[in-house]
C-alpha positions as CSV (number, residue, x, y, z in Angstrom):
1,X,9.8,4.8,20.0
2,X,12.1,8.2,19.2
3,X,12.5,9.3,16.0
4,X,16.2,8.0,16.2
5,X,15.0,4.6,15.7
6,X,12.3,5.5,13.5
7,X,15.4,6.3,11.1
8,X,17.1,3.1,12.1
9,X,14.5,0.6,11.1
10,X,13.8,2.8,7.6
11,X,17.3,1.9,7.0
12,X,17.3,-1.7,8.1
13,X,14.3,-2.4,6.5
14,X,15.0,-1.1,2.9
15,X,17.3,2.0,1.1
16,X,13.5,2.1,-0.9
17,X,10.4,3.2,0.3
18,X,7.0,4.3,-1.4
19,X,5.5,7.7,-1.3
20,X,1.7,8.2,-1.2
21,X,0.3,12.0,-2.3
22,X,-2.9,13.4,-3.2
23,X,-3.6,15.4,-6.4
24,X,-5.7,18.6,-7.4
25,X,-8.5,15.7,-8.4
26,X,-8.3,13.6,-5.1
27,X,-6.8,10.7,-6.7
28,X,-3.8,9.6,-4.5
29,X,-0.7,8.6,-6.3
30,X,1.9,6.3,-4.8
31,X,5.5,5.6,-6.4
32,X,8.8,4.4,-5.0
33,X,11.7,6.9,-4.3
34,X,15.2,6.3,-2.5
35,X,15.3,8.7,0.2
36,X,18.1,9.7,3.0
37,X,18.1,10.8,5.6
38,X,19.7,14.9,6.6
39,X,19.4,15.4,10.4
40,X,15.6,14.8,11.5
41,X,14.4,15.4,7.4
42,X,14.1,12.9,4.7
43,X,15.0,14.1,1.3
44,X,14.4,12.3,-2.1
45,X,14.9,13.7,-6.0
46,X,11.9,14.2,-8.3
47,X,11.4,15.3,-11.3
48,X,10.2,19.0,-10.9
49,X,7.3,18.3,-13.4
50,X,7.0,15.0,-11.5
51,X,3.5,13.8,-10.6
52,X,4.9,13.9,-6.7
53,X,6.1,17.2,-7.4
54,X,2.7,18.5,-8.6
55,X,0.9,16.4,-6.1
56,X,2.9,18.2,-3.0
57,X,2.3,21.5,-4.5
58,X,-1.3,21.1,-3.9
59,X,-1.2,19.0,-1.0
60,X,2.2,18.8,1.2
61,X,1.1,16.0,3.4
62,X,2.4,12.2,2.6
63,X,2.8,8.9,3.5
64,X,5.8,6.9,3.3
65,X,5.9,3.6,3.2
66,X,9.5,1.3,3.6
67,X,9.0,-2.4,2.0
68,X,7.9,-5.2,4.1
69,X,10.5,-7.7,5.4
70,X,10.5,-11.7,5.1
71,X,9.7,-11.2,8.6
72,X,6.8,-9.2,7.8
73,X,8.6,-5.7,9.7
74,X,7.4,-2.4,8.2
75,X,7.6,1.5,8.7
76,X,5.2,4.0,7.2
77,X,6.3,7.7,8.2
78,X,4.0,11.0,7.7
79,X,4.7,14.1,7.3
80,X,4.9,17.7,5.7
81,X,7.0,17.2,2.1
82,X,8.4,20.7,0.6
83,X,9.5,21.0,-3.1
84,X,13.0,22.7,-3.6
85,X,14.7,23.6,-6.6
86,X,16.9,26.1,-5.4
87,X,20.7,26.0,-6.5
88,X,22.1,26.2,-3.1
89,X,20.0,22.7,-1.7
90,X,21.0,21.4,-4.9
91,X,24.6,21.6,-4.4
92,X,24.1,21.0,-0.7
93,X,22.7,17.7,-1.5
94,X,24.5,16.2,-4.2
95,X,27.7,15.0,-2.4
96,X,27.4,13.8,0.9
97,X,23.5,13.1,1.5
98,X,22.7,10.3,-0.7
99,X,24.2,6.7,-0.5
100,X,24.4,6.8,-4.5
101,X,25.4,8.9,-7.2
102,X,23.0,11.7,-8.9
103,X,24.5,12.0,-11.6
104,X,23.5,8.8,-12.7
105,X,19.8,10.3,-12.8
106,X,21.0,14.0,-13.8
107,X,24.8,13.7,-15.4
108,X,24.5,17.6,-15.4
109,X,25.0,17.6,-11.8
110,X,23.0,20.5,-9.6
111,X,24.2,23.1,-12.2
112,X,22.5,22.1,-15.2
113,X,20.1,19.9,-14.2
114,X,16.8,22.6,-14.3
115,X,14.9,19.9,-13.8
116,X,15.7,18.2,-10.5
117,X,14.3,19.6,-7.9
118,X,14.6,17.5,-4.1
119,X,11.7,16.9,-1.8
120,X,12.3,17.3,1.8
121,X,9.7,15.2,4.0
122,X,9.6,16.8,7.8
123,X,7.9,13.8,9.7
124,X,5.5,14.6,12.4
125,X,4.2,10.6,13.1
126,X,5.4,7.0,12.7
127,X,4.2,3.6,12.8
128,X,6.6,0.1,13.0
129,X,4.9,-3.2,12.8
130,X,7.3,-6.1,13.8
131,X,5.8,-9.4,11.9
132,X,2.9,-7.8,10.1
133,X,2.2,-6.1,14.0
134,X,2.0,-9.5,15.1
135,X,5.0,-9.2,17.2
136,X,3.9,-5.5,18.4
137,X,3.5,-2.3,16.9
138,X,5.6,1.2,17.9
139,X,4.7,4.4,17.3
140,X,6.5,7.9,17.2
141,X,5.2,11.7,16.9
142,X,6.8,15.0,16.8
């Protein structure tokens, strides 16, 4: 498997996938995001007070998990995630990365939204189960 159709099947499988991190007290923490794909990095909005965002502050590495098919087909993807709040990947981001509109989270756009920040996920492994890995399993590293 090549990390060409590691991106394929996350975006057959679902435009929604869960994130697993790890905070300053161990606990992990897992919640949904919509992520996208930019070139070989993932990228997802947070909050920048977020409980991901202060999770991958203390520990960058995640899980990612994309839902489950009928069929039972599933991706999980790990890597190195990266907090940015910068104005220039702001406005970088906001038109033409995303399959739907920001502004419906942040109507102040990258401007004045102090509070959005975007997580990039750089994925060094990959596993894809076809039928629960019934059917076969794949894997892909960097």
């Amino acid at each position: 498997m090549d990390l060409a159709r590691v991106k394929s099947e996350s975006a057959r499988l679902s435009p929604w996938a869960h994130i697993a991190t790890v905070g300053a007290d161990g606990a992990p923490d897992v919640t949904p995001v919509h992520p996208c794909w930019e070139g070989d990095t993932i990228w997802f909005m947070a909050g920048v007070q977020s409980v991901k965002a202060r999770n991958i502050a203390h520990n960058d590495e995640v899980a990612m998990h994309w839902q489950v098919t009928e069929a039972g087909d599933g991706l999980e993807i790990w890597g190195a995630a990266e907090l940015h709040v910068d104005l220039d990947t702001k406005k970088r981001l906001w038109d033409g990365v995303f399959d739907y509109d920001l502004n419906a989270f942040a109507p102040g756009g990258p401007e004045a939204s102090p509070d959005v920040a975007f997580i990039a996920v750089r994925p060094h492994r990959a596993l894809y189960l076809a039928a629960y890995g019934m059917q076969g399993r794949e894997t892909w590293s960097a």
